[in-house]
Backbone of each chain as ProteinMPNN parsed JSONL, in Angstrom:
{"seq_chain_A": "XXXXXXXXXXXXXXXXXXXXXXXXXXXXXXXXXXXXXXXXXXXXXXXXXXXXXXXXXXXXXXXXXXXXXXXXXXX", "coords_chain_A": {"N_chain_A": [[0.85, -1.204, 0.0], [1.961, 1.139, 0.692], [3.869, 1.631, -1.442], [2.09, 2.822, -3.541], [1.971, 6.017, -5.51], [2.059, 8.723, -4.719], [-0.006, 11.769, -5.969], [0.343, 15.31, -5.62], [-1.003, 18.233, -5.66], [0.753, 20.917, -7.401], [0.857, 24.718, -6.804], [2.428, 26.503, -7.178], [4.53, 25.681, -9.29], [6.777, 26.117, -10.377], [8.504, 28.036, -8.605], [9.222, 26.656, -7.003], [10.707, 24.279, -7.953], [13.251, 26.582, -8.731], [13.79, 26.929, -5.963], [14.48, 24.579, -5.682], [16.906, 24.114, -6.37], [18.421, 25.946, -5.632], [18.942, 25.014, -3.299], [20.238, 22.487, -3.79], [22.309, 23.73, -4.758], [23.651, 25.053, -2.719], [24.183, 22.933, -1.332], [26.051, 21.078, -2.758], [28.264, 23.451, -2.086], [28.2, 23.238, 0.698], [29.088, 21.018, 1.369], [32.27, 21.106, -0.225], [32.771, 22.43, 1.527], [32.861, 21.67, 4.057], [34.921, 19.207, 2.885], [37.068, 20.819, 2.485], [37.195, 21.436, 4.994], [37.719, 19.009, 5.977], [40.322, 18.527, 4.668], [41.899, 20.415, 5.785], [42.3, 20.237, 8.472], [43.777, 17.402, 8.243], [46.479, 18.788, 7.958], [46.522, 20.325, 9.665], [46.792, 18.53, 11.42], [49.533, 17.207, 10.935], [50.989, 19.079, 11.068], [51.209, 19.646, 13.529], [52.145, 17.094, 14.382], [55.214, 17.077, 13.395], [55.438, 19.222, 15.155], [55.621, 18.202, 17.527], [58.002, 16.184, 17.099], [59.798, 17.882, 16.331], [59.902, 19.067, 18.739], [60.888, 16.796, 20.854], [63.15, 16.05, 19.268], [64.734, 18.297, 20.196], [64.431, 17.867, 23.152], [66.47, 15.932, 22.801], [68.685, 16.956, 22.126], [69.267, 18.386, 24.239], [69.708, 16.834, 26.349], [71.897, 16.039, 25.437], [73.234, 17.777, 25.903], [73.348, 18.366, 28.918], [74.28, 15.835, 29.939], [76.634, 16.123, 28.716], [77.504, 18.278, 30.372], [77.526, 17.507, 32.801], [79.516, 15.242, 32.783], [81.762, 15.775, 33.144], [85.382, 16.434, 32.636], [87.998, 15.857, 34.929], [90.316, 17.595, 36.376]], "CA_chain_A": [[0.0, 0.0, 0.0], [2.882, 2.138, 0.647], [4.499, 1.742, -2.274], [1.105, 3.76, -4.247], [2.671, 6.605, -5.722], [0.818, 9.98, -4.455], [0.486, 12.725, -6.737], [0.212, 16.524, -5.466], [-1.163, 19.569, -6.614], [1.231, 22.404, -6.695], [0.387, 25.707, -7.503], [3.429, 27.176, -7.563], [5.432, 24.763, -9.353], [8.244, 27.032, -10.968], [9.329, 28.547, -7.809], [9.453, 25.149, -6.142], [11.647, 23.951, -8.726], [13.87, 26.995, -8.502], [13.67, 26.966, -4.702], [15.141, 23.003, -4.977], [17.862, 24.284, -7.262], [18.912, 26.72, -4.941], [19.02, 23.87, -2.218], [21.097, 21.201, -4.162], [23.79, 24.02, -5.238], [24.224, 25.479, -1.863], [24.411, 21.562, -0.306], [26.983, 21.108, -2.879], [28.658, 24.16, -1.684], [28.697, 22.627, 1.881], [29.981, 19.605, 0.799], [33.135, 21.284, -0.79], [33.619, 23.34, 2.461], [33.582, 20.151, 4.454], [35.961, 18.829, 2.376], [37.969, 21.301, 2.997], [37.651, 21.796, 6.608], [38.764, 17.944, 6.971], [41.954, 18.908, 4.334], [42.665, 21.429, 6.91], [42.087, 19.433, 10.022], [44.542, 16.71, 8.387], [47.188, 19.634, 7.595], [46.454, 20.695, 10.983], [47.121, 17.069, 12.262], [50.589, 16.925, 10.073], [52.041, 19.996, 11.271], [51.174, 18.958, 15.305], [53.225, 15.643, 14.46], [55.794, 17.474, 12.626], [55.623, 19.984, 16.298], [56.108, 17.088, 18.681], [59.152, 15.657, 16.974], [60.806, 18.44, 16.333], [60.471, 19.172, 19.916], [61.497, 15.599, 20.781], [64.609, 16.256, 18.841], [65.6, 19.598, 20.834], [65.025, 16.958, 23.944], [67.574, 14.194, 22.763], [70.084, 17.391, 22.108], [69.132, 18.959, 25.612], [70.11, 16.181, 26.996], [73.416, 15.73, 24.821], [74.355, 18.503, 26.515], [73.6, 17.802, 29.926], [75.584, 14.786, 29.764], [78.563, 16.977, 28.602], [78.086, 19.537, 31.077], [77.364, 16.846, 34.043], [80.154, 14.096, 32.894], [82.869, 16.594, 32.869], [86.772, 15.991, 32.422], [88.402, 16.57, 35.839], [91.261, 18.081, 36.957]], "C_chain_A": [[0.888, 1.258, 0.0], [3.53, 2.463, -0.648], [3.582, 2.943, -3.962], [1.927, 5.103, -4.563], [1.404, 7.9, -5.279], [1.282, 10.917, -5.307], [0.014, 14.249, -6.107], [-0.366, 17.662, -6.205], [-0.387, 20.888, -6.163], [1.411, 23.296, -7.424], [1.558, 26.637, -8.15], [4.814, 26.771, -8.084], [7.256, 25.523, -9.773], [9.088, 27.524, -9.553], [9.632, 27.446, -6.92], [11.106, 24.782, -6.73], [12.764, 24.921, -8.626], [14.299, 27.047, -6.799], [14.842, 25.469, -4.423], [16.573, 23.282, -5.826], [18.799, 25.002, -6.369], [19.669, 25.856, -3.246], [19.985, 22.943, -2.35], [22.359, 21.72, -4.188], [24.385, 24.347, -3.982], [24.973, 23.977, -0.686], [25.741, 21.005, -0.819], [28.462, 22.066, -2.409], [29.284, 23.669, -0.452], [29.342, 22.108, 2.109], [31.594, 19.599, 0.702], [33.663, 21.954, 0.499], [33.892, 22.374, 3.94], [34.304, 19.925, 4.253], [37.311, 19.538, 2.523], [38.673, 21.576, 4.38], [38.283, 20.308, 6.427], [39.931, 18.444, 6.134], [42.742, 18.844, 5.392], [43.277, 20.95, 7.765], [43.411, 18.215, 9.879], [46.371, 17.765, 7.765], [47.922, 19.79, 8.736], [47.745, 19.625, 11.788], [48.937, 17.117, 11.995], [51.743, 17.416, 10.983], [52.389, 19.818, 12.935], [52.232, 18.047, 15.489], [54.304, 16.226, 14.211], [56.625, 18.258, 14.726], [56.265, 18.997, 17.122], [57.102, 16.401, 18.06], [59.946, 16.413, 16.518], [61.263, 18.821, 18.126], [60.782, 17.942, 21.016], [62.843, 15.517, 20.492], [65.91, 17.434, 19.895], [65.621, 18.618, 22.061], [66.445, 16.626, 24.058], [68.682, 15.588, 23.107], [70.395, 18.023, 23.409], [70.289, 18.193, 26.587], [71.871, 15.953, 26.186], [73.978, 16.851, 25.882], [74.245, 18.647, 27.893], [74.378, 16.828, 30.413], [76.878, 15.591, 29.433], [78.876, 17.981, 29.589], [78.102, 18.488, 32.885], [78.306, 15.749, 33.825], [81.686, 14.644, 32.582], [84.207, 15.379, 32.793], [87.146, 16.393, 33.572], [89.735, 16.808, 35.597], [92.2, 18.021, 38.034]], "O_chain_A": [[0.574, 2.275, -0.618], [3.717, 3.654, -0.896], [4.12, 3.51, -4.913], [2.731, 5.312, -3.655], [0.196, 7.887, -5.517], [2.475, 11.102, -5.547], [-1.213, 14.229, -6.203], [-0.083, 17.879, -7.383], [-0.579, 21.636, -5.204], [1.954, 23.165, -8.521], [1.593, 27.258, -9.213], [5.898, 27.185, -7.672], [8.416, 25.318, -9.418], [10.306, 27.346, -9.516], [10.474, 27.627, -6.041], [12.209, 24.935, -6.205], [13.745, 24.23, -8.352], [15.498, 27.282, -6.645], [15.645, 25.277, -3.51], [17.345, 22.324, -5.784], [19.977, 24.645, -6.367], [20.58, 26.166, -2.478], [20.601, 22.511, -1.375], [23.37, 21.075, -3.912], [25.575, 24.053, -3.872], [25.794, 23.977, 0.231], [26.563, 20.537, -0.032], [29.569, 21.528, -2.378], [30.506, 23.597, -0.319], [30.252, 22.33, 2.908], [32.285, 18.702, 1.185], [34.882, 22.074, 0.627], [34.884, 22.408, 4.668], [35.124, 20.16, 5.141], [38.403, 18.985, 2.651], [39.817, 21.793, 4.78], [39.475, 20.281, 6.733], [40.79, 18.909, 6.883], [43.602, 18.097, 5.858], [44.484, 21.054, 7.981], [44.063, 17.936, 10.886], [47.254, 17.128, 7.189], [49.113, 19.617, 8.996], [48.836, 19.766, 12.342], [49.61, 17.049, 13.024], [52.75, 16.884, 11.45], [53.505, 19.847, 13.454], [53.054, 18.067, 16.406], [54.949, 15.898, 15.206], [57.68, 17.979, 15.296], [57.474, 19.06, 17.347], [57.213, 15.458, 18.843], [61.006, 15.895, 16.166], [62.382, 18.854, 18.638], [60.914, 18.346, 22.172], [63.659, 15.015, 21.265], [67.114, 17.419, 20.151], [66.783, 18.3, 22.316], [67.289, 16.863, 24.923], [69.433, 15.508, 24.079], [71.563, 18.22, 23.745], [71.244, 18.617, 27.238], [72.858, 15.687, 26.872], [75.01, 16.727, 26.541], [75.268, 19.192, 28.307], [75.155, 17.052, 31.341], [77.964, 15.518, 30.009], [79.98, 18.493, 29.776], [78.669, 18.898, 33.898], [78.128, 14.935, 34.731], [82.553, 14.056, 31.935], [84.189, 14.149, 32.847], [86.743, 17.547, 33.714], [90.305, 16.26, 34.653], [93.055, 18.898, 38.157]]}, "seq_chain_B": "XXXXXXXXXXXXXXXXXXXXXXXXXXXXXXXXXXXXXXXXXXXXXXXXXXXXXXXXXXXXXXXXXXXXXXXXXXXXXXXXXXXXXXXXXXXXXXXXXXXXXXXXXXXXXXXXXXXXXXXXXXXXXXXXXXXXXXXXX", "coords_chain_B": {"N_chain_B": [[88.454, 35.032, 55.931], [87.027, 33.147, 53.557], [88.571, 32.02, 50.348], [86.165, 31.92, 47.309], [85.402, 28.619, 46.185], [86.709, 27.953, 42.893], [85.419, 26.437, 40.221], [86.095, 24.651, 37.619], [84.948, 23.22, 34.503], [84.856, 20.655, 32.637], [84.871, 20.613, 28.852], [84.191, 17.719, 26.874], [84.24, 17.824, 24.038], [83.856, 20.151, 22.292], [83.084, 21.861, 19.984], [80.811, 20.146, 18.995], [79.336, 20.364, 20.965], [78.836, 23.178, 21.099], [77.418, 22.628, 18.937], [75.209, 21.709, 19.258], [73.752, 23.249, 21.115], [73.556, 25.353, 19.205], [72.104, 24.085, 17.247], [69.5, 23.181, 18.459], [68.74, 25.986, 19.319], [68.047, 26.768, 16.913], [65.808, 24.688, 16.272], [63.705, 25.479, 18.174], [63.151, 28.142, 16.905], [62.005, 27.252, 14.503], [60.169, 25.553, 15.494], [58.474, 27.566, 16.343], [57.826, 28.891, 14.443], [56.426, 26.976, 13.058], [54.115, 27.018, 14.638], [53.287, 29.679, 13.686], [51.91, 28.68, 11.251], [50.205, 26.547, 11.977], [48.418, 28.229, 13.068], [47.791, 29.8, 11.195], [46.123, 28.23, 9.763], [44.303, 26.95, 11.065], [42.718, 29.832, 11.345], [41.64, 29.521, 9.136], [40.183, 27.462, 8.948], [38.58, 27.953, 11.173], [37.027, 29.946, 9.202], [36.246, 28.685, 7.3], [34.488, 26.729, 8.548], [32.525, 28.72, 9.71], [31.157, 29.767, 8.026], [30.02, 27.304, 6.421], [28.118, 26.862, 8.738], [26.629, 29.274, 8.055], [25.509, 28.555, 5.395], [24.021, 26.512, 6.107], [22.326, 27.281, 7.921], [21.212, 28.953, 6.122], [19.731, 26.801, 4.76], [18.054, 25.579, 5.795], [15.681, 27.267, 6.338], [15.127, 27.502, 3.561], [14.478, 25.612, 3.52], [12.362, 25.34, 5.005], [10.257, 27.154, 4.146], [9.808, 25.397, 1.259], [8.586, 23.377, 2.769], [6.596, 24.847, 3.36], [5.171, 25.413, 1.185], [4.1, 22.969, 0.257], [0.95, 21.106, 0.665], [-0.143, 21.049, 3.84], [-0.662, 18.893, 5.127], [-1.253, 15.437, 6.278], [-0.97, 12.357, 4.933], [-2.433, 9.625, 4.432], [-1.916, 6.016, 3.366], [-4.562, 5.164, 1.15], [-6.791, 2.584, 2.704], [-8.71, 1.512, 0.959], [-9.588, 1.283, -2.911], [-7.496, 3.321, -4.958], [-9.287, 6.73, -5.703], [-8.951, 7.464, -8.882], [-8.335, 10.889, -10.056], [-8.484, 13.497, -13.135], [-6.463, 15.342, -14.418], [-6.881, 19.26, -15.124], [-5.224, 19.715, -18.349], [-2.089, 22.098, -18.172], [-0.361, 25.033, -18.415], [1.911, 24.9, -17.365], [2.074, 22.004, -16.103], [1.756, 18.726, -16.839], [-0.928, 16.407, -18.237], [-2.192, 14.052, -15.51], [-2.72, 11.634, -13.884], [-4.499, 11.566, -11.184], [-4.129, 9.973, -7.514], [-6.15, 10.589, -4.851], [-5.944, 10.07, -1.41], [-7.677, 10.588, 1.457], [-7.145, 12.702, 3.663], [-6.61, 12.865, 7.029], [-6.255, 13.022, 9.198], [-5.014, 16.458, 10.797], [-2.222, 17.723, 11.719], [-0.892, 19.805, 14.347], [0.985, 22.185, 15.011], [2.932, 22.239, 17.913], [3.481, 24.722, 20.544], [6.384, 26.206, 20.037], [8.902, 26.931, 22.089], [10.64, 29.833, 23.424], [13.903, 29.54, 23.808], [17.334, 28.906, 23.903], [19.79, 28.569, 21.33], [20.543, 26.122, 21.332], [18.331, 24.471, 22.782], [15.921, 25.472, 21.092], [16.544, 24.599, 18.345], [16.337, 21.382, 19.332], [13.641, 21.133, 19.851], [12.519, 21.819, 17.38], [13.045, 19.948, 16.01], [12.152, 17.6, 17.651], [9.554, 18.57, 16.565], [9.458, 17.895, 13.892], [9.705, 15.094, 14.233], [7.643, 14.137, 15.205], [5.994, 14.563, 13.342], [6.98, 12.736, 11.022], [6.236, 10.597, 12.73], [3.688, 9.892, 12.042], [3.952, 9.102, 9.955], [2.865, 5.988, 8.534], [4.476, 3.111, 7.984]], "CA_chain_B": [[87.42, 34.982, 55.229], [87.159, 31.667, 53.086], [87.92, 32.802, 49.667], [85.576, 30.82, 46.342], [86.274, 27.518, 45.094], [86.697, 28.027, 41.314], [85.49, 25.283, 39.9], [86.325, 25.052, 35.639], [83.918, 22.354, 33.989], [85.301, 20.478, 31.079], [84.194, 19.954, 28.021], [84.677, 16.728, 26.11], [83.758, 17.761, 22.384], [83.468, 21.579, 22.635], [82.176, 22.156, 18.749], [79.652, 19.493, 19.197], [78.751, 20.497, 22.1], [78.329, 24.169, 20.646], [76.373, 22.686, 17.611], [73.898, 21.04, 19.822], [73.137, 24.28, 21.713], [72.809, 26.128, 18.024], [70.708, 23.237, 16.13], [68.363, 23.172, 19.461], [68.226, 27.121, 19.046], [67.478, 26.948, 15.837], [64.722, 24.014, 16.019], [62.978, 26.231, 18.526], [62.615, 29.221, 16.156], [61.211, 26.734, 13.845], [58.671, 25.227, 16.054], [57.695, 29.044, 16.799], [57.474, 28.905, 13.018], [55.368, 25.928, 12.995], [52.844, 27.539, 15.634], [52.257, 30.264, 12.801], [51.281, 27.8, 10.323], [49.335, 25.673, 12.402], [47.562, 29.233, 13.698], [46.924, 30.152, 10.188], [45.6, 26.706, 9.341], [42.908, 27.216, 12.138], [41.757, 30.452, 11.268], [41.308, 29.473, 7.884], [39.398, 26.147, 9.084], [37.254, 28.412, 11.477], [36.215, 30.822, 8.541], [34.949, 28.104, 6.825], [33.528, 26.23, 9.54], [31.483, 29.808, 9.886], [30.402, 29.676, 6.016], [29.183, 26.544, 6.804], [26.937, 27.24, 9.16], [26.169, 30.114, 7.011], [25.091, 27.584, 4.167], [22.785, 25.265, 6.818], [21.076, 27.927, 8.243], [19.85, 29.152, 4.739], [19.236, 25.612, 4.238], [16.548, 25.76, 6.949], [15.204, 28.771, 5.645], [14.855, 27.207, 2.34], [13.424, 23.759, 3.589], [10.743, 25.549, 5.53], [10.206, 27.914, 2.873], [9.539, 24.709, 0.655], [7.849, 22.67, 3.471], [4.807, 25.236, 3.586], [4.735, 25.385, -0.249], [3.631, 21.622, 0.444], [-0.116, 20.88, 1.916], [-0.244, 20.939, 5.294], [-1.766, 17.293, 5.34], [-0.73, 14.395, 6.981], [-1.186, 11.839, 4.167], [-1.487, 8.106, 4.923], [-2.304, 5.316, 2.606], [-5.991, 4.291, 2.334], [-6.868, 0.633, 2.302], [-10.057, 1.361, -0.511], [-8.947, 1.186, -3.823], [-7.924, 4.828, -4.992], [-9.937, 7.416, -6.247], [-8.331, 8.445, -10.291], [-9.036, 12.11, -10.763], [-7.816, 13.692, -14.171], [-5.75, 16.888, -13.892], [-6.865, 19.304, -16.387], [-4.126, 20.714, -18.842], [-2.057, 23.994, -17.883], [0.799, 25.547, -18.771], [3.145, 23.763, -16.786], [1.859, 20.779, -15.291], [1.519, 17.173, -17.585], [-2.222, 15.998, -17.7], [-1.36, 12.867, -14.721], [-3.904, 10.522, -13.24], [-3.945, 11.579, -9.472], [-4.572, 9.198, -6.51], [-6.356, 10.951, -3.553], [-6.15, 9.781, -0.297], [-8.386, 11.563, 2.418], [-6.643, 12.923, 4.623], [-7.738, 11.809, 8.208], [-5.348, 14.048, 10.536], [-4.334, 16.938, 10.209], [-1.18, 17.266, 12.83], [-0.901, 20.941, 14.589], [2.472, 22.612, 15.791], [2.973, 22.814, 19.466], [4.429, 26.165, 20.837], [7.577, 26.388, 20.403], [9.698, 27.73, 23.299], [11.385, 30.686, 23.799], [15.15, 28.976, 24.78], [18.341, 29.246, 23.492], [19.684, 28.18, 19.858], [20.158, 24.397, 21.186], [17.212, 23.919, 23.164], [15.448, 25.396, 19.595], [16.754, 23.262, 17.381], [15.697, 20.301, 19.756], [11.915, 21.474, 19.813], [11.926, 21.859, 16.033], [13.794, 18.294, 15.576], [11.143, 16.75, 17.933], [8.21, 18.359, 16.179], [9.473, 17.076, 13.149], [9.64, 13.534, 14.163], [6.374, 14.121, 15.684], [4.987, 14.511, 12.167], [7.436, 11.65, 10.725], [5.715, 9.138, 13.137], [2.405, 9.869, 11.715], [2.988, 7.759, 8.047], [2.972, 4.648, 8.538], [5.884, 2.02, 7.261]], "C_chain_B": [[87.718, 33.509, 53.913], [87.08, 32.314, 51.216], [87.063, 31.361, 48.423], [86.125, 29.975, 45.757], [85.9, 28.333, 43.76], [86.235, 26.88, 40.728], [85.425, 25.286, 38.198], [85.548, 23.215, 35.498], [85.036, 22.414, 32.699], [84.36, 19.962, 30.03], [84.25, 19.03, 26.834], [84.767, 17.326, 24.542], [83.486, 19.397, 22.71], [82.61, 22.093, 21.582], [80.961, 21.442, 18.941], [79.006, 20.074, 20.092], [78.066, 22.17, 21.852], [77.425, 23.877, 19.423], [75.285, 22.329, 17.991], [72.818, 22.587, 20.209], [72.764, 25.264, 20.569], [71.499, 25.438, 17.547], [69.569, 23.571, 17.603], [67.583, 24.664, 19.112], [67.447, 27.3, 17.62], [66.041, 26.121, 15.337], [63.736, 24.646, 17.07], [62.478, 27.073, 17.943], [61.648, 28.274, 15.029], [60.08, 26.053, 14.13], [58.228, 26.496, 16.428], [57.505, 28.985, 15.091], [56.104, 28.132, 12.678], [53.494, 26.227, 13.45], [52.167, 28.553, 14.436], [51.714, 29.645, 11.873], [49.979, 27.011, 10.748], [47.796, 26.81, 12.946], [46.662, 29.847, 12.058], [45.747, 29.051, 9.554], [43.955, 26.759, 9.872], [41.975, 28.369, 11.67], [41.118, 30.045, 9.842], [40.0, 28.133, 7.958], [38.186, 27.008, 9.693], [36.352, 29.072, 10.466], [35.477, 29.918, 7.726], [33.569, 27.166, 7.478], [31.585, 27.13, 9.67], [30.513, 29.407, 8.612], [29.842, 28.309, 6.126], [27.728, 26.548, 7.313], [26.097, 28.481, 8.428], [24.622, 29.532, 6.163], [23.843, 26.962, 5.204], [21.862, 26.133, 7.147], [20.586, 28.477, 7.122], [19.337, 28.057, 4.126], [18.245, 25.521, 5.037], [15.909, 26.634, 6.322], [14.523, 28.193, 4.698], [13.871, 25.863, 2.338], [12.151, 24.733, 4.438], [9.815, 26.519, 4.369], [9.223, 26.945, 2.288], [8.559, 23.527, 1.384], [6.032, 23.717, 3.243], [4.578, 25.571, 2.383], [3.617, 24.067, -0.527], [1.899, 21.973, 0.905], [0.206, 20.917, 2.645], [-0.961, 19.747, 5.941], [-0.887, 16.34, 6.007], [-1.39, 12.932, 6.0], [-1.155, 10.258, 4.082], [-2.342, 7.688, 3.527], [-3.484, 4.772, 2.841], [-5.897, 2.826, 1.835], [-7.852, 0.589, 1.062], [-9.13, 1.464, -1.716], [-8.952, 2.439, -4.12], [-8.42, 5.379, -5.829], [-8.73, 7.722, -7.421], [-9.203, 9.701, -10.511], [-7.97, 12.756, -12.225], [-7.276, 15.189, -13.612], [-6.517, 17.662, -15.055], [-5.963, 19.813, -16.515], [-3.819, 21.806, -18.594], [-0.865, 23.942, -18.607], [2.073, 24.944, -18.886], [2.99, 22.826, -16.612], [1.302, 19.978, -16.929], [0.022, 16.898, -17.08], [-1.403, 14.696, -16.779], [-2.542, 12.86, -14.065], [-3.344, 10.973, -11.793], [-4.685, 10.451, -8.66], [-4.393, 10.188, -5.458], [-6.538, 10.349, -2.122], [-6.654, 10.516, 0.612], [-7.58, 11.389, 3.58], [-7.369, 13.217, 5.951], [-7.192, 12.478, 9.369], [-4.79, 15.283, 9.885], [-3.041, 17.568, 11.866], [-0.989, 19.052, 13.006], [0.264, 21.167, 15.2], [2.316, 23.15, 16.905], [3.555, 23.855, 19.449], [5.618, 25.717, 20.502], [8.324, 27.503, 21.233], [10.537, 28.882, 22.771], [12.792, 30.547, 24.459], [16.289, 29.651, 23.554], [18.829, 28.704, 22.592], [19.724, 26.473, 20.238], [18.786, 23.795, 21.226], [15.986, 24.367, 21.377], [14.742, 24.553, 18.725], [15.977, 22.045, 18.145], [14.165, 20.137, 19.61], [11.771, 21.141, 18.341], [12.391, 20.452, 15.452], [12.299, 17.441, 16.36], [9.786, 16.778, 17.317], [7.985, 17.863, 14.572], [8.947, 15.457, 13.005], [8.5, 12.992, 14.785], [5.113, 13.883, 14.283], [5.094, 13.616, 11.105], [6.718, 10.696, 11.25], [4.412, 8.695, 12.755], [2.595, 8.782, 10.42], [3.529, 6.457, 8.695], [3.454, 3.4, 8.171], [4.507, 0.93, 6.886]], "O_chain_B": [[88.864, 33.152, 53.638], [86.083, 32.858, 50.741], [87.276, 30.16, 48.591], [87.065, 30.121, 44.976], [84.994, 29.159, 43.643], [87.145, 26.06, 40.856], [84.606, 26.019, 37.642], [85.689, 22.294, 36.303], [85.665, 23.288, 32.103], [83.412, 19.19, 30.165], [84.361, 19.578, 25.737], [85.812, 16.975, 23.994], [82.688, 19.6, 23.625], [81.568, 22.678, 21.876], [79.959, 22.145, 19.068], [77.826, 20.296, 19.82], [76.959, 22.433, 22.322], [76.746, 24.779, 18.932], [74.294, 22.509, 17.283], [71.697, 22.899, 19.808], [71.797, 26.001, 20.76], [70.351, 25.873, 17.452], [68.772, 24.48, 17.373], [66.404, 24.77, 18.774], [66.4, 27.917, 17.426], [65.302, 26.52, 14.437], [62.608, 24.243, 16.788], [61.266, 27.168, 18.139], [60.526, 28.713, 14.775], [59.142, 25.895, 13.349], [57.198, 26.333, 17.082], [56.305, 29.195, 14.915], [55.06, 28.564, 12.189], [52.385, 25.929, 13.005], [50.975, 28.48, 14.137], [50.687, 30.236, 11.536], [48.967, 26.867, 10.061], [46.633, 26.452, 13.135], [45.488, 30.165, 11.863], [44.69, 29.313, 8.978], [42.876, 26.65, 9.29], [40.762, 28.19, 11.552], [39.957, 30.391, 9.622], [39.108, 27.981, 7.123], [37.074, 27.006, 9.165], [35.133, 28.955, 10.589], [34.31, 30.142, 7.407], [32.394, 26.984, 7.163], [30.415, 26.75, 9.702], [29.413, 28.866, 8.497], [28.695, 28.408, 5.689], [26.652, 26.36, 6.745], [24.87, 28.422, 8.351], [23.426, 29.819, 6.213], [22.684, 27.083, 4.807], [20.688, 25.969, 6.814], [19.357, 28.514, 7.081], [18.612, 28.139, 3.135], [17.259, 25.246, 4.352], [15.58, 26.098, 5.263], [13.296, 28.246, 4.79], [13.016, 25.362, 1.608], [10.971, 24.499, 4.177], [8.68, 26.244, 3.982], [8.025, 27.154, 2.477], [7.841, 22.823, 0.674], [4.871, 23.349, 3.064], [3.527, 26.209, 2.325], [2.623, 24.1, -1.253], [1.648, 23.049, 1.448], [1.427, 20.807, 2.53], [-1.631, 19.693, 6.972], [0.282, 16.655, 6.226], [-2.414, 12.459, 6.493], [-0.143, 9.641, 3.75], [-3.067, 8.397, 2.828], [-3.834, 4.169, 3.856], [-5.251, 2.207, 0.99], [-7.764, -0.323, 0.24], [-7.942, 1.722, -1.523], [-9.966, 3.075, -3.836], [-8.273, 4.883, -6.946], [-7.653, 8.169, -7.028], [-10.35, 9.723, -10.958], [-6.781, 12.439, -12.265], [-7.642, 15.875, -12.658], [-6.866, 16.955, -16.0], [-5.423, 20.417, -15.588], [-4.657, 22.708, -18.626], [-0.442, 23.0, -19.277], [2.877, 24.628, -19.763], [3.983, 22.21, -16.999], [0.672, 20.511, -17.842], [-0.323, 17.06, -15.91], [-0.281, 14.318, -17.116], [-3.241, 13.819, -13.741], [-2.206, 10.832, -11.346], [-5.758, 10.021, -9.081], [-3.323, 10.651, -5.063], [-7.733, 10.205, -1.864], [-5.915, 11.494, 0.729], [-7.357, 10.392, 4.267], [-8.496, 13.71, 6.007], [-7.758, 12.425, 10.461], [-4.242, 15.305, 8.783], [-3.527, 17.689, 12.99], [-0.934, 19.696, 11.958], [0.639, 20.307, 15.997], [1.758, 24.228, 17.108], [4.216, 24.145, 18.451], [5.81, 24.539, 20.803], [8.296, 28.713, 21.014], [11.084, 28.782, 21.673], [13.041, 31.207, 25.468], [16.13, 30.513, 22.69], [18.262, 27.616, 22.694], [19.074, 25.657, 19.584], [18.196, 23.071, 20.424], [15.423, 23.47, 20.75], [13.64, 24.095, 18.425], [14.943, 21.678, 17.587], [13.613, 19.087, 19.283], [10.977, 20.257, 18.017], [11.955, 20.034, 14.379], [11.523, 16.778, 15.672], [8.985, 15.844, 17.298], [6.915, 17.548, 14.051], [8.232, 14.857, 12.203], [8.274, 11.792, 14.942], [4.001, 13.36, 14.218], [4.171, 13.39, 10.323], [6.401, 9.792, 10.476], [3.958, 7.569, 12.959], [1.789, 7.952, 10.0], [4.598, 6.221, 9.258], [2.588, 2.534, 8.049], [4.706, -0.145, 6.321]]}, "name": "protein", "num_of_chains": 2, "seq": "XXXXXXXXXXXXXXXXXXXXXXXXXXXXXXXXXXXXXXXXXXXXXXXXXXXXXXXXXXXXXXXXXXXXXXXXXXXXXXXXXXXXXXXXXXXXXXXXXXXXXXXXXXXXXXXXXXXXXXXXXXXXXXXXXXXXXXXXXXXXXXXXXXXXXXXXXXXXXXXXXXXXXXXXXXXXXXXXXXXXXXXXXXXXXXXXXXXXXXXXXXXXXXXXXXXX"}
């Protein structure tokens, strides 16, 4: 019974039709700015990773030089 | 009076030991580098984030817009066999065999509250699905 197809009367069919046009382009619109926000978000992500091992690196050398300044040469 | 030990620190590798303390300096300025990238990155994510919402809320706009273009019926399937009425010819519209179903409810919009943009949205989501539960799978 569901499957009966119903038909409508609508009066104002033209502006409907422009109305759904206006709907599909702006959803595409969305779509594309989504797409971009995740880009971003994995850009974002990149440069974070990129952050934490460069400052990882200044660590290791931190420590290089703690070791040189704490394993001195005596005298 | 006791005068100060001196005490002289050696240093095994002295260049190395000065290249560490440059490269370090220098991978600091570049993670301060990093921070502006990652800062521009953001605003550029929020502005579209904004334009987003931009886009949805004229998508509301546009669906209610197009919702009360609709009847205002609540349309179920009848069990009788259906009525064929003929359209007559216009302009725009295709002559097309319609099937009427009598509509048997017609479903009225509760108040909606006076709250704040969530609570809103929630009201207008529930009175949606208030008018979803009406057809009948």
């Amino acid at each position: 019974m569901n499957k009966m197809p119903v038909f409508i009367k609508i009066s104002e069919y033209k502006q409907i039709v422009e109305v759904m046009d206006i709907i599909k382009a702006k959803i595409i619109k969305a779509k594309n700015l989504i797409d971009n926000v995740n880009e971003l978000k994995r850009k974002e992500d990149s440069l974070v990773d990129k952050w934490r091992q460069d400052l990882v690196e200044v660590e290791q050398r931190i420590e290089e030089i703690d070791r040189a300044m704490f394993e001195p040469e005596t005298e | 009076m006791q005068d100060k030990e001196l005490f002289y620190v050696g240093i095994e590798s002295p260049i190395d030991f000065r290249r560490n303390i440059l490269e370090s300096s220098k991978k600091i300025l570049t993670t301060l580098q990093l921070y502006e990238e990652i800062k521009k990155l953001r605003v550029e994510k929020y502005s579209n984030v904004v334009q987003i919402k931009k886009i949805v809320d004229e998508l509301r706009i546009l669906m209610d817009n197009l919702n009360k273009s609709f009847p205002q019926t609540v349309i179920r399937p009848s069990k009788k066999a259906p009525r064929l009425v003929q359209v007559p010819k216009t302009e725009e519209q295709k002559p097309k065999a319609q099937q009427i179903s009598e509509p048997k409810k017609i479903i009225k919009a509760g108040p909606i509250r006076d709250t704040d943009e969530l609570k809103k949205l929630e009201d207008d989501l529930k009175e949606i699905e208030t008018k979803l539960s009406t057809f009948k799978i």
